[in-house]
N, C-alpha and C positions, 0 to 999 in steps of 0.2 A: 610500152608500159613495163611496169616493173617488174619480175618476175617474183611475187613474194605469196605463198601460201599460208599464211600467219591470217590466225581467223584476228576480224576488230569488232564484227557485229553480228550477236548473233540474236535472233528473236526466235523464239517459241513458243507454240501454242497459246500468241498474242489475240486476241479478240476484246474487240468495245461495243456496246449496247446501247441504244438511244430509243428510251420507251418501246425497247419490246424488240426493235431491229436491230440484228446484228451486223454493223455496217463492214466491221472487220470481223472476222470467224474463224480464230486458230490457225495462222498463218506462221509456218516456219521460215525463214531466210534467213542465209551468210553470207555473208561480205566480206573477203578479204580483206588485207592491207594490198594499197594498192590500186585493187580493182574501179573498173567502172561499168556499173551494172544498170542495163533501164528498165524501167518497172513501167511495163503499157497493158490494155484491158478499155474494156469500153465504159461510159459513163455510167458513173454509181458504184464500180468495181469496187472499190475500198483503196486506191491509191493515194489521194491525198489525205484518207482518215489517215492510212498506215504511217505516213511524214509526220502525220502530229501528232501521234502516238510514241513516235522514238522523237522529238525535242520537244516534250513536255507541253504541247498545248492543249490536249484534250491526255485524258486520264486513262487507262487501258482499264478494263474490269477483271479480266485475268491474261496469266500467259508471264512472259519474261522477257527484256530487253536488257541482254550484256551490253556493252561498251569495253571493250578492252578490260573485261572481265569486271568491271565497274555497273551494279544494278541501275541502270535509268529510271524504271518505274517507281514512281515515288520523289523522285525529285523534281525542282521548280525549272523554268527555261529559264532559266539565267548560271542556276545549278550545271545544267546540261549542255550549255554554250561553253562554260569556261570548262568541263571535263574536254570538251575538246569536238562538237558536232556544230556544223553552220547549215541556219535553212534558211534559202530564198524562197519566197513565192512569186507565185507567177507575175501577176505585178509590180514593175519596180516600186520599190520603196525607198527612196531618195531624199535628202534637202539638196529641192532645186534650185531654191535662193542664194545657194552657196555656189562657189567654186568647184572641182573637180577637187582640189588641194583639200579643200577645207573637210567634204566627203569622209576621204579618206583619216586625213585628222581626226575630226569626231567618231571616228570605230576604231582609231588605235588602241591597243590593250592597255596602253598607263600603265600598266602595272596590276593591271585587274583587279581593283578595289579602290575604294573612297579613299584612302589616305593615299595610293597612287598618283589617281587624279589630281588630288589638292596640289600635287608638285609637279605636275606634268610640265614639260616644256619643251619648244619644237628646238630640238639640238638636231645634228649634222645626221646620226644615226637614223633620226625620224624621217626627217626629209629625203637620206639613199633610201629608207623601206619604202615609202611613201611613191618614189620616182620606179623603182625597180617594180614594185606592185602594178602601179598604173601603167608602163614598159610592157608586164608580159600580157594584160587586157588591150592591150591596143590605144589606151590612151596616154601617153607618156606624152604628148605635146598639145592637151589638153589638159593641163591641170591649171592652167588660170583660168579658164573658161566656166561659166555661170552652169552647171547641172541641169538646168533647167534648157538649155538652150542644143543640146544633144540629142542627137535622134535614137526613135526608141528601142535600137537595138544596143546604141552606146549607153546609153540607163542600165538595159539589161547587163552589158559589162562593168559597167561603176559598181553595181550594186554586188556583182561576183566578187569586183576587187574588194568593195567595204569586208565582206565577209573573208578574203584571201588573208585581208592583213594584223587579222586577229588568229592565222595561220591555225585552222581546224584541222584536224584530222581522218573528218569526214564532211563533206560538202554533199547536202541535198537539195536540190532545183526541181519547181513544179513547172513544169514546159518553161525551157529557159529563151527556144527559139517563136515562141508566139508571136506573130504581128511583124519577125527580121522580114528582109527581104532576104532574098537568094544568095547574094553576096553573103551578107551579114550571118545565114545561118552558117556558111560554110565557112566563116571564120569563127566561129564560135564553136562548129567541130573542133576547127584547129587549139581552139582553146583548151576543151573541154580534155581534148587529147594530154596537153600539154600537163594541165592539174595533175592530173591524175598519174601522172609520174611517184607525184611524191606523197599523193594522201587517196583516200579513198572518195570515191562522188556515186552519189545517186542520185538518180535521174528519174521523172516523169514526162513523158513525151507520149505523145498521136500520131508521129509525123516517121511516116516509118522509113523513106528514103533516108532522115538525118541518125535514125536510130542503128539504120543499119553503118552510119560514118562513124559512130563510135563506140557500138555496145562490144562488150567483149561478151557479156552475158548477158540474156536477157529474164524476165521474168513477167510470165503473164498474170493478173489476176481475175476472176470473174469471181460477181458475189460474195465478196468478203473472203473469196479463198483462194491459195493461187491454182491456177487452171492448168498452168505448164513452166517449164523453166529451163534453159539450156543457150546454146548459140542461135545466132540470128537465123540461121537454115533453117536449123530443128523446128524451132519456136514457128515460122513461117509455112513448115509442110506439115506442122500439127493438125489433123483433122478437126479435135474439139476447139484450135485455136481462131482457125477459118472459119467453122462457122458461128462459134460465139461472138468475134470482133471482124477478122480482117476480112471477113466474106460480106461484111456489113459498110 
């Protein structure tokens, strides 16, 4: 990974409200450039509120989300895609009707905007991103192949690449290895590894063997608040860690 200390996200004293529960509760974290950090805690913790509180799908009620020193809160997801954040959920989300090719075609940036589009067209430049995209997911000799016809670990990779090739500068996945098999999870270490060379990714995971293949940092949360935060050891021989989650 890269060695870069340059803060890109910073949240503070972020919390959301739903009728009375505070599902997130004033939660600080940074994320460097660079890094790849996984955010685990047990069900209800406030993990997947906190993903859709930094790309715009639920509304924070106080607190602050920088981006590269760019406010998030208050802006639309479509706003906070093109500043430059990509979020998969756990579920692929795909057109399986299409090719692999076609996939990745339809999330190309055009030019990120409607008069873009109106003149898009597949030149020589589209098709190397297109190929080198799909290359470093593991699908490079799958792009004629129908989306729909790939197994659901290669989904989970399509759908990384959809998001790769609109090239974010931070990449967040809610359990991105749910459902692989063994093989598949520990190629997607290798992936995950590989991203994050050059941008920043955040992660949600349960699966603490693959957490431990690729967190450089971890972060725990319980109840809306984080509970701990350091390297995979520390986070592991925390007492309040073991017995809120891993002793469970």
């Amino acid at each position: 990974m890269v060695a870069n200390t340059q803060l890109l996200l910073s949240i503070e004293d972020l919390a959301v409200s739903f009728d009375g529960f505070r599902a997130v509760d004033g939660i600080n974290l940074y994320l460097n450039e660079g890094e790849l950090r996984v955010i685990i805690g047990p069900n209800g913790a406030g993990k997947t509120a906190l993903l859709d509180l930094v790309c715009g799908k639920t509304r924070a009620t106080e607190g602050s989300i920088l981006f590269r020193d760019k406010q998030l809160r208050g802006m639309t997801e479509n706003q906070i895609v093109h500043a430059g954040v990509g979020r998969k959920f756990q579920a692929p989300s795909i057109y399986e009707s299409l090719s692999v090719f076609e996939n990745l075609e339809l999330t190309y940036p055009k030019g990120r905007n409607v008069i873009g589009s109106l003149f898009f067209r597949r030149t020589a430049e589209v098709e190397e991103r297109i190929q080198a995209t799909a290359d470093m997911v593991g699908l490079g000799d799958r792009l004629e192949d129908l989306a729909g016809l790939l197994s659901h670990g290669q989904k989970q990779w399509l759908e990384i690449a959809m998001l790769l090739i609109q090239d974010p500068q931070l990449l967040m996945l809610d359990e991105p290895v749910a459902g692989m098999s063994q093989a598949e999870r520990q190629q997607t270490a290798e992936l995950l590894n590989r991203i994050s060379q050059d941008r920043s990714v955040l992660i949600i995971e349960h699966d603490m063997k693959f957490v431990e293949q690729i967190a450089s940092k971890v972060t725990v949360l319980d109840q809306g608040k984080v509970l701990a935060e350091g390297n995979i050891d520390r986070v592991k021989n925390d007492e309040r860690v073991i017995e809120r989650y891993l002793g469970h």
